[in-house]
C-alpha positions in Angstrom: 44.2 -24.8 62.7 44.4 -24.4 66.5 47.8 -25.6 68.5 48.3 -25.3 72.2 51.4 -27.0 74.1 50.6 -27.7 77.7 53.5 -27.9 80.1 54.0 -29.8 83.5 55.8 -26.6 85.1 54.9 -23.2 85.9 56.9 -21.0 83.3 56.9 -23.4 79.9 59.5 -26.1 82.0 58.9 -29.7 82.3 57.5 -32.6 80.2 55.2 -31.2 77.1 52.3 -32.1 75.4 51.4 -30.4 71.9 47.2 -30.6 70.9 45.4 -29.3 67.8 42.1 -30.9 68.7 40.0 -31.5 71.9 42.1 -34.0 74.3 39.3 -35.0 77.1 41.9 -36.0 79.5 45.3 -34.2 79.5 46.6 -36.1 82.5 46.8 -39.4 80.5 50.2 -37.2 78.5 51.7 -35.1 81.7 51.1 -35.8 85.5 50.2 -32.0 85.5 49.6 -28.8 83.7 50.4 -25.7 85.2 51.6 -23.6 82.2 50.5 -23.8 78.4 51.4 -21.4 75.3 49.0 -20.7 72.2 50.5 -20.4 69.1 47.5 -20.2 66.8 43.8 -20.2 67.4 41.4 -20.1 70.7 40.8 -23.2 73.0 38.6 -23.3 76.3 40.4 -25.2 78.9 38.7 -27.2 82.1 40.4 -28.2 85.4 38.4 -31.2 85.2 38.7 -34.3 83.1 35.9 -35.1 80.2 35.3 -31.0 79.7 33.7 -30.3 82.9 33.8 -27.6 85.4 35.6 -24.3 86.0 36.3 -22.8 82.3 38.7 -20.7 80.9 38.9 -19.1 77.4 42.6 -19.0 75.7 43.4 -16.9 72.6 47.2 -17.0 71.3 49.6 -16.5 73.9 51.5 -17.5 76.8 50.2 -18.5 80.4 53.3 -19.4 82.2 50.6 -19.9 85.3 47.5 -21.2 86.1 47.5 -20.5 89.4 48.3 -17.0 89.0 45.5 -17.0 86.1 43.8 -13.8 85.8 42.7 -10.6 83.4 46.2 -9.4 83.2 47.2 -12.3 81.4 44.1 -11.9 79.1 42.2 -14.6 79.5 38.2 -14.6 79.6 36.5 -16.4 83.0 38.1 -15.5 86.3 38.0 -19.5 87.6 40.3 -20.0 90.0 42.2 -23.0 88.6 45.1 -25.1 89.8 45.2 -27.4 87.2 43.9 -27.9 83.4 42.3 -31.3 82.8 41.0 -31.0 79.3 40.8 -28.3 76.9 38.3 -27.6 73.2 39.8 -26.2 70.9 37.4 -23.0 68.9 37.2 -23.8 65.3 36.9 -20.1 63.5 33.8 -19.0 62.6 33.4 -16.9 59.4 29.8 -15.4 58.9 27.0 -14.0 61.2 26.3 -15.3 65.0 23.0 -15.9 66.0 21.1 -17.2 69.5 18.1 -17.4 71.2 18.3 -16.7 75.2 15.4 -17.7 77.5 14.7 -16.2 80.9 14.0 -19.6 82.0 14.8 -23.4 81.8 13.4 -24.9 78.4 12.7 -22.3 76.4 10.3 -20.5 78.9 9.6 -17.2 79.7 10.7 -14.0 77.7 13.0 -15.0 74.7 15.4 -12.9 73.1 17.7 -13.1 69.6 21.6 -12.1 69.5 23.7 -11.1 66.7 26.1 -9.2 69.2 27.6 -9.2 72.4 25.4 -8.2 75.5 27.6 -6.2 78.6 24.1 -6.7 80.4 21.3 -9.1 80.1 19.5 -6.8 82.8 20.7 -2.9 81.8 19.9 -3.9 77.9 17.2 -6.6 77.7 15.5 -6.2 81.0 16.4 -10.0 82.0 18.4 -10.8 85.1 19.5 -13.9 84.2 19.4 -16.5 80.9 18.2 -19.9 82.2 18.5 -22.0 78.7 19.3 -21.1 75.4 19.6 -22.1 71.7 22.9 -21.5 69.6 22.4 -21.4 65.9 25.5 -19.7 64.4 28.9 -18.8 66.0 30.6 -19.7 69.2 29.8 -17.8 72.7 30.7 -17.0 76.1 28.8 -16.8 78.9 29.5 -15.0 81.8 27.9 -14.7 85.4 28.6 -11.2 85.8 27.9 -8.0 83.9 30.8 -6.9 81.7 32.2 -10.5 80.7 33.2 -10.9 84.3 33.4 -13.7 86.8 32.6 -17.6 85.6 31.9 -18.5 82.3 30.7 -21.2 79.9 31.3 -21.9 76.4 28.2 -22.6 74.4 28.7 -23.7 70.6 25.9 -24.3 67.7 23.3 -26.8 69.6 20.3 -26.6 72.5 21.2 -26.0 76.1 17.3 -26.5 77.7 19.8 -26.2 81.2 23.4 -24.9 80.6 24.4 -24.8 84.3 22.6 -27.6 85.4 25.1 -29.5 83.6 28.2 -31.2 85.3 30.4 -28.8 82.9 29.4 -25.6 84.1 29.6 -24.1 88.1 28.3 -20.7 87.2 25.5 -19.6 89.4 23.8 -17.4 86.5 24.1 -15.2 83.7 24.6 -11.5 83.4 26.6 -11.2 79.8 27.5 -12.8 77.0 30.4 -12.0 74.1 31.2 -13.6 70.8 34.3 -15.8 69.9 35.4 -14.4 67.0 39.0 -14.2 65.4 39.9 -10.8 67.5 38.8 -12.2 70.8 
């Protein structure tokens, strides 16, 4: 079970608000969340309400602030982002991953199956860029550059004929894609 405290000040100070679940609209607890701390599982938090736009993946630890959010405080998806909204908390997934990745918007073009992580859609499937896609086992990151790098969007088990097209998502394509497993 997942449990993430948000706080209203940088550095864990301030009025708190403990989740275990998905909360669509932090802001109705604190008038602001500029510093959280994960004490067990992985959550993807949103600086806007309802689970939309920029994304950030969390794995247990502290982020005493989100404006200074970057790799060094190992996080996934280099959003800038002044404010978390909403957050979704990763149940664990035990078994094999599995998804289909299309070169273009519902289901066209050249299609390809993953079990693994991909550093580069174009270096080792020849695609530059994954327009929709189909999730039928495990929980996954996408990234708009090679190497799990800039923007990213969470993708769990379901049909995405348009992932960026979406309100929830302001990457402009994408170049890799990882896993969410338990050592993330």
């Amino acid at each position: 079970m997942g449990r993430i405290i948000f706080y209203e000040e940088r550095n864990f100070q301030g009025r708190s608000h403990e989740c275990s679940s998905d909360c669509t609209d932090i802001h109705v607890h604190l008038n602001r969340c500029n510093s959280c701390r994960v004490d067990n599982g992985c959550f993807v938090v949103y600086d806007r309400h309802n689970y939309m736009g920029n994304q950030v993946f969390l794995k247990r630890g502290e982020y005493s602030d989100f404006q200074c959010m970057g790799s060094t405080m190992g996080m996934q998806g280099t959003a800038v982002m002044d404010n978390i909204r909403s957050c979704r908390m990763i149940p664990a997934h035990r078994g094999p991953f599995r998804m289909r990745i299309y070169e273009r918007e519902n289901y066209g073009g050249q299609m390809h199956e993953l079990i693994d992580d991909i550093e580069s859609l174009q270096d080792r499937l020849l695609m530059s860029d994954c327009q929709s896609c189909q999730v039928m086992d495990g929980h996954w990151l996408m990234f708009e550059q090679p190497n799990f790098g800039g923007k990213m969007l969470y993708v769990r088990p379901g049909e995405y004929r348009s992932p960026r097209d979406s309100a929830a998502s302001n990457t402009s394509r994408i170049s890799s894609i990882r896993r969410i497993t338990d050592t993330c």
